[in-house]
Steps between C-alpha positions, in 0.01 A plus 500: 500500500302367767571290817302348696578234785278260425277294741275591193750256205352200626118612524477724212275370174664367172815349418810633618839565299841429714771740335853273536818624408781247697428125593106541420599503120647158511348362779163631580406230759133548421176473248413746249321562202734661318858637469528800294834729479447842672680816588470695864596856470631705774706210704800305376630168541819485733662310700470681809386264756746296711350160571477364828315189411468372165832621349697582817515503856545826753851369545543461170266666255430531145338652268145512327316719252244750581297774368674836580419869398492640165541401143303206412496043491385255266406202625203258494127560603314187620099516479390303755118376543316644764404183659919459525531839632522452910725207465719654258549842707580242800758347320633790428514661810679187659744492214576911462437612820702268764685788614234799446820648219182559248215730452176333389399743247243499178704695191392539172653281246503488127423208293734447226221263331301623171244719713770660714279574772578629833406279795543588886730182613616356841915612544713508773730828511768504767485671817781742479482516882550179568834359664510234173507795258830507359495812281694546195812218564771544230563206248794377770290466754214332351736325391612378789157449665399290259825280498413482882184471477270176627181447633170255542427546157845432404852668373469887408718442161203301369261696586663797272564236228183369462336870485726600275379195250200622561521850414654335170204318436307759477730682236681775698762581730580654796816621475663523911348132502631363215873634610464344828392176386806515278705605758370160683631302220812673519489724212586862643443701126266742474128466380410592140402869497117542533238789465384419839505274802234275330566491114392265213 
């Protein structure tokens, strides 16, 4: 996989693809060409970062997705023109990166269009260093997070909600998502069993 830090995202020639996988799927806040389904291997989608500003405060935080290690994400790749490109990556770096909880990364990314072709995409992976990383939180207390949960971009339960509709959209589930937007709604049973965290 490679990493890079990346003065070079906003020079470099060609369009770029933006990998999203939590609020960028359903509100991408920016121009692009195209939207295209996609899979990231070797990072999942968690939520593992307590939010301090959008979803939270330090006093009282909650809870937002990330990309962690192992096992893999689908999510949405958005090809973005090149004359878009330095604005976009600014965007993004004021929205995802308020707090420095991210790593700025290029990943490989599958296409789940009629080519399937593999693109290198824009992602941000969590910094598992960082004070805001939460680590693997038990249903309970994401649970509670989230209930706690609210911030400049509003409540935390939302935010979970509308991801989860999301996900739907696109025709699968994640499964520790799914139960924790049920527990939200008050509905404590158990999630239909699934062959993994990110089924059909």
């Amino acid at each position: 996989m490679s990493e890079i830090t990346l003065p070079s995202v906003t020079t470099a020639k060609g369009d770029l693809w933006v990998f999203g996988y939590g609020s960028l799927m359903w509100r991408p806040g920016f121009e692009f060409e195209e939207r295209v389904p996609a899979r990231l291997v070797g990072e999942h989608r968690a939520l593992c970062v307590y939010s301090f500003v959008h979803r939270g405060t330090p006093e009282q935080p909650g809870l937002v997705l990330g990309l962690d290690r192992g096992g893999a994400c689908r999510g949405i790749a958005f090809r973005v023109a090149e004359k878009s490109r330095a604005d976009v990556v600014a965007y993004l770096r004021e929205r995802e990166q308020v707090t420095s909880v991210y790593r700025e990364v290029m990943r490989s990314v599958w296409l789940e269009n009629e080519a399937r072709e593999r693109v290198s995409a824009l992602a941000y992976v969590v910094d598992r260093g960082h004070v805001q990383y939460a680590g693997r939180l038990s249903l309970a207390d994401q649970h509670r997070h989230v209930l706690q949960g609210h911030g400049q971009s509003g409540a935390n339960r939302d935010y979970v909600t509308a991801t989860v509709k999301a996900i739907e959209a696109e025709g699968f589930r994640d499964t520790q998502l799914h139960q924790l937007a049920r527990m939200l709604h008050g509905d404590p049973r158990p999630p239909a069993p699934a062959d993994d965290r990110e089924s059909r």
